[in-house]
Structure formats: structure tokens, C-alpha cells
C-alpha positions as CSV (number, residue, x, y, z in Angstrom):
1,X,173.2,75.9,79.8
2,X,174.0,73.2,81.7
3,X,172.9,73.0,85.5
4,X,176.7,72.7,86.8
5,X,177.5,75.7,84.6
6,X,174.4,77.8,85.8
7,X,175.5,77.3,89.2
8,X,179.0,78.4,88.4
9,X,177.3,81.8,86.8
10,X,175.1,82.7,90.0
11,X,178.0,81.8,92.5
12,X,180.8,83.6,90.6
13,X,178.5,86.6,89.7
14,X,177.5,87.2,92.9
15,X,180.5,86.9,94.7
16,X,182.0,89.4,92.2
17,X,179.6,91.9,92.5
18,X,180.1,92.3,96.3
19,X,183.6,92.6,95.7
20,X,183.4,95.0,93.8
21,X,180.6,97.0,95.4
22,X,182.0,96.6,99.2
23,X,185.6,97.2,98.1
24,X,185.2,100.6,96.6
25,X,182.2,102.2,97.7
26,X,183.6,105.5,99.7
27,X,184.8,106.4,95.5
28,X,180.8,105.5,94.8
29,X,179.5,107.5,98.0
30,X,181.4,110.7,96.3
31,X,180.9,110.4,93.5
32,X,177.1,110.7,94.5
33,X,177.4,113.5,96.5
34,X,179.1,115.6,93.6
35,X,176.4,114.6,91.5
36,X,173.6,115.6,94.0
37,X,171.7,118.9,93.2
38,X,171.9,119.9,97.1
39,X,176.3,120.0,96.8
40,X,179.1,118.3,97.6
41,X,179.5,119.7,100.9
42,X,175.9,120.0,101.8
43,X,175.6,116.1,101.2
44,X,177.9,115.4,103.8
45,X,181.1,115.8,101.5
46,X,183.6,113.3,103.4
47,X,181.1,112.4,106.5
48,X,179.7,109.1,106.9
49,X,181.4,107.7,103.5
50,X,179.8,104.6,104.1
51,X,176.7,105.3,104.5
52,X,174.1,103.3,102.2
53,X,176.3,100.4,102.1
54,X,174.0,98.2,103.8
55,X,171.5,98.8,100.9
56,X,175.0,97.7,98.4
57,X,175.2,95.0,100.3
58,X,172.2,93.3,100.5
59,X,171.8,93.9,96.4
60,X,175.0,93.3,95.4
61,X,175.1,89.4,95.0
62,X,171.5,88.7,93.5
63,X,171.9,91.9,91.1
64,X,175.3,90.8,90.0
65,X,174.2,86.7,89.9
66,X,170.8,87.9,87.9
67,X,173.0,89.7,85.1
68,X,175.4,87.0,84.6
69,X,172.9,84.1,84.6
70,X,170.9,85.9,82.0
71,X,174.0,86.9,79.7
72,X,175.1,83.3,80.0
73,X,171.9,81.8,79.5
74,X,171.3,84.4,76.5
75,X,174.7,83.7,75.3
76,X,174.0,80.2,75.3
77,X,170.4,80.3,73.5
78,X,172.0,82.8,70.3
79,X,175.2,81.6,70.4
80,X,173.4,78.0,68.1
81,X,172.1,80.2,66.3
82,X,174.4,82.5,64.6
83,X,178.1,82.4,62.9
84,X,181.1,83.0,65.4
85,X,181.8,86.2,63.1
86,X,178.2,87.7,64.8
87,X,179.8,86.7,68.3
88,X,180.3,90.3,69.6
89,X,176.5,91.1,68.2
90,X,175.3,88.2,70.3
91,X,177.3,89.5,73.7
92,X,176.2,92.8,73.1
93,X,172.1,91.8,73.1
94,X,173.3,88.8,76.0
95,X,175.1,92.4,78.3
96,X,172.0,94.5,77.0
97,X,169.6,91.8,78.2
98,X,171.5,90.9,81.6
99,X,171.1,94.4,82.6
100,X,167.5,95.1,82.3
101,X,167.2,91.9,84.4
102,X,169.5,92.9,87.0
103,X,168.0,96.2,87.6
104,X,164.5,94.6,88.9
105,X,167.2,94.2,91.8
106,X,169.9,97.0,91.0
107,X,167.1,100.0,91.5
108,X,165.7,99.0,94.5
109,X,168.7,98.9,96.0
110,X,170.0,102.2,94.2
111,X,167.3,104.2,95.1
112,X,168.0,103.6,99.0
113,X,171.3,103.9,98.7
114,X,172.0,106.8,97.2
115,X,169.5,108.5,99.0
116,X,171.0,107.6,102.5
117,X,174.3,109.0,101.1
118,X,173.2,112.4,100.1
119,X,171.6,112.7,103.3
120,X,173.7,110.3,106.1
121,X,172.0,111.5,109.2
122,X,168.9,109.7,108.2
123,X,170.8,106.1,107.9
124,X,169.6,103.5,105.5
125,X,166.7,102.2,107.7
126,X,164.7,105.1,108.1
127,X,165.3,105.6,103.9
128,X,163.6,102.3,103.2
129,X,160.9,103.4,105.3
130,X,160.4,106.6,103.9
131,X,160.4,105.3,100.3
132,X,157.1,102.9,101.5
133,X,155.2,105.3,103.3
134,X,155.8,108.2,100.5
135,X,155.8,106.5,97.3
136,X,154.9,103.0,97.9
137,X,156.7,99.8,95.8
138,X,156.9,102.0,93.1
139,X,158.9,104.3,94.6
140,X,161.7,102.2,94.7
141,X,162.0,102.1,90.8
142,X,162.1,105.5,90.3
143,X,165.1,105.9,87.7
144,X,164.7,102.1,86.3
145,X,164.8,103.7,82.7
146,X,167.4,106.2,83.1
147,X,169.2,103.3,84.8
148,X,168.6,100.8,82.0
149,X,169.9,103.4,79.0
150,X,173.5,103.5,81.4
151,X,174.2,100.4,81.8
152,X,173.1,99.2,78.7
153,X,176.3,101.0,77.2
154,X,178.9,99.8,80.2
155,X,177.7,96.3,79.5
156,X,178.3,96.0,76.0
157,X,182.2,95.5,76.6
158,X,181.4,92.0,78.1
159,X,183.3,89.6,76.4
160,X,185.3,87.2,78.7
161,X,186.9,84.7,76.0
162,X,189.9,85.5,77.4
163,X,192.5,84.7,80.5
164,X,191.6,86.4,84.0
165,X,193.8,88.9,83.7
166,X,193.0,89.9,80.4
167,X,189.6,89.8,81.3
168,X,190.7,91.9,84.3
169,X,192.7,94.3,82.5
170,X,189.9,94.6,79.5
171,X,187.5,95.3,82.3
172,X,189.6,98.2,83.4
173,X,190.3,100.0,79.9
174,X,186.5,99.5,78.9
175,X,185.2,100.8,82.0
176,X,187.5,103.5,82.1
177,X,185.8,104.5,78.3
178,X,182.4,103.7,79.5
179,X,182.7,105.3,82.2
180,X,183.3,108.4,81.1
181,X,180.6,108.8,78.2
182,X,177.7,107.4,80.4
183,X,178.2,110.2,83.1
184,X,175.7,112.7,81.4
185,X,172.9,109.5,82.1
186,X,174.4,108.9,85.4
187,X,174.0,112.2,86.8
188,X,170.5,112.2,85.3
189,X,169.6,108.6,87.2
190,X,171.0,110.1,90.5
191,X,168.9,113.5,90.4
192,X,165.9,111.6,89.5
193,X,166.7,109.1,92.8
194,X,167.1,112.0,95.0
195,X,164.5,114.1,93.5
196,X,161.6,115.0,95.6
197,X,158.4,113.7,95.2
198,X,155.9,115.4,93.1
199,X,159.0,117.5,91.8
200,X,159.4,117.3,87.2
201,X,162.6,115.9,88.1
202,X,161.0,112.9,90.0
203,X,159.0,112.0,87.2
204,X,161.9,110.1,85.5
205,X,162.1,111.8,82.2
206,X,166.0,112.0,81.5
207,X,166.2,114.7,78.8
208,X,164.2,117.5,80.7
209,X,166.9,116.7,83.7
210,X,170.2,117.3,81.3
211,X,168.6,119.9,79.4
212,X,168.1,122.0,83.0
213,X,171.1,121.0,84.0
214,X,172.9,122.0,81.1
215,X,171.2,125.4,81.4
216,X,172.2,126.1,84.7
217,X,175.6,124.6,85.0
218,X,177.0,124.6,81.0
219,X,179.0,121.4,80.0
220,X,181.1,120.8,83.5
221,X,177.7,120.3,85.0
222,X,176.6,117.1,82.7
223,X,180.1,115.3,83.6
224,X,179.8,116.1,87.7
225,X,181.8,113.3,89.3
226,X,183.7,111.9,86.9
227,X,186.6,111.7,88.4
228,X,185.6,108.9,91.2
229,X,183.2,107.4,88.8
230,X,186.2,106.6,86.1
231,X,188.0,105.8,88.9
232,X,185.4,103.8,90.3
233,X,184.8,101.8,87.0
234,X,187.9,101.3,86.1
235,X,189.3,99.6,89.3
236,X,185.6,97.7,89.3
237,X,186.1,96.5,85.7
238,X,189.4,95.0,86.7
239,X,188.0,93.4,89.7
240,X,184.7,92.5,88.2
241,X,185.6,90.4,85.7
242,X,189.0,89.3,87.1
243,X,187.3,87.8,89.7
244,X,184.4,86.4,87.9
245,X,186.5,84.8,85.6
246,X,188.4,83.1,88.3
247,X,185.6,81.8,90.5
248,X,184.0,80.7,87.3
249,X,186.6,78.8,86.6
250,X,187.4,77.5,90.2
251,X,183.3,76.3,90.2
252,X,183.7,74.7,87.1
């Protein structure tokens, strides 16, 4: 990859990510609490909807710029390599790749956020410094596989050969899909974040979590907040790579 086109990658990336993550994180903030084992209600239910966005915001624009710079990059590398009939195979291994990058930065930030929204009065801040003094650096990775194993399956629809609005609308109707077959892992990844420490749930094993949780709360359970994380996706997708496509194009 050429260093004019790299550029274009991080810039575009990042600036897509916060667009998305700013613009529609109330749906993200309820979706959490509906997900969190302590209740919708008793996580603040509509209270202090933005609470954890300063965490979103300062890991929106390296998370995003990491995943596109290394799906590019890995795009780039296999892409000599193979026959354009093996073109989706390489995207998916470029998305699958991209991901576990961007979550040495997605976590972190994750882990912080999602704990200040299930429990706003404590504010971001005092989060972060909980984290350290509790769990040290570690602490902030908690979730990182269950994490992984999600977005590793909303990734694979990356494929941006297209127009900007395709891409856009693409985005959209794959998320949408995604979306709604990942939930089971991402209610998994958000107990394990909010989990106390010490607790089997905070060890970070995602099949003992949906087994209990399927136990307790049958089949509606496993897909708790779905609604707002469909939504959330699908209006993301459409931003995502609408507007990555465009300020990739605009850089270039």
C-alpha cells in the first residue's frame, strides 16, 4: 500500500468511526442497559443516555483507523496473491484480521464505557480509575475474546468495490443481518465487562455465560436488546461505510 493511500485509510477510518459512534450512541447506551444483568431500569433506564461517551470518543478514531489500515494493508498483501474469483475469501481474512487489531483499542475503551453506562452516577473518570486500582492493565481487556468472536462475524460483510451509496446502503442490510445473529455473543461480552471481579462471569468464558443465561431467562434472554442494537447497526452500517467511502475518496 502506497503511503498516500495509507494515509487516506487512517484519515477516512477514523473520521468514520466517530461518526458513527458519537451520532448514535443514546441507541448504544440502551441497548447496554437492557443487556445488563442489574435491569433496564436499575441501570439508569433513560437517565444520563450519554454517559460513557467520553470513553467512545477518545477510542473511536484510532479503533476505527487501526481496522481499516490493517484490512487495507491485508487486502493489499493477499489480494497479489490469489485469483479475483477468491476476492470475497481474501476480504473476509483482511475484516477478520482488522478486528482483532482494532480491539487492542476497541476493549479498552468498551470496558469503560459500558461500565459507566450501567452505572452513570459514577461518571467515566472514576470508571477508569477503578478499573486500575481493581484489576490493573488487565482489567481493561476483560471481554477481548468474546469481543473478537462478534465482530469477527459483523466484519465479514466488508466489501467496498462499490459507489458510496451502495456501500452505504450494503452497510445497512448487512448490519441489520449481523446484527441480529451476533446478539447471543454480544450480551455475553457485556456481562463479562460488567461482571464483578472474582465473579465466574468475569472470567471471560463465553459459553458458561449463555448457557446461565439461557437457564434463567429461556431464548428472549440470549437476544436482550436487539431492538436498538439492529437499529444501531443498521443506521451505523449505512453511515460507516458511506462515509468512509467518501472521505476515502475525497483524500485520494
Amino acid at each position: 500500500m502506497e503511503g498516500r493511500e495509507f494515509l487516506a485509510s487512517l484519515g477516512a477510518g477514523g473520521l468514520a468511526g466517530m461518526c458513527v459512534d458519537l451520532t448514535l450512541f443514546p441507541l448504544d447506551t440502551i441497548k447496554t442497559r437492557l443487556q445488563s444483568q442489574q435491569g433496564f431500569y436499575n441501570a439508569g433506564g433513560f437517565r444520563g443516555i450519554y454517559a460513557g461517551v467520553p470513553s467512545a470518543a477518545l477510542g473511536s478514531f484510532p479503533n476505527a483507523a487501526l481496522f481499516f489500515v490493517t484490512y487495507d494493508c491485508t487486502k493489499s498483501v493477499l489480494g497479489l496473491c490469489v485469483s479475483t474469483k477468491q476476492a470475497p475469501i481474501v476480504h473476509m481474512i483482511a475484516a477478520s484480521l482488522g478486528e482483532v487489531a482494532a480491539c487492542l483499542i476497541r476493549v479498552p475503551s468498551e470496558v469503560v464505557k459500558q461500565r459507566a453506562q450501567a452505572y452513570p452516577s459514577l461518571g467515566t473518570y472514576k470508571v477508569f480509575l477503578d478499573t486500575i486500582r481493581q484489576e490493573g492493565i488487565l482489567g481493561f481487556y476483560r471481554g477481548y475474546g468474546s469481543t473478537v468472536k462478534r465482530e469477527a462475524v459483523w466484519s465479514w460483510k466488508q466489501n467496498r468495490a462499490v459507489d458510496s451509496w451502495q456501500a452505504a446502503v450494503c452497510g445497512a442490510f448487512a448490519g441489520a443481518s449481523a446484527a441480529a445473529v451476533t446478539t447471543p455473543l454480544d450480551l455475553a461480552k457485556t456481562r463479562i465487562m460488567l461482571a464483578k471481579t472474582g465473579t465466574t462471569t468475569a472470567s471471560g468464558k463465553v459459553l458458561p455465560v449463555l448457557k446461565n443465561i439461557w437457564e434463567t431467562q429461556g431464548i428472549s434472554g440470549l437476544f436482550s436488546g436487539i431492538v436498538p442494537r439492529v437499529t444501531w447497526i443498521s443506521f451505523g452500517g449505512f453511515l460507516f461505510l458511506g462515509t468512509y467511502d467518501k472521505m476515502h475518496k475525497l483524500l485520494l
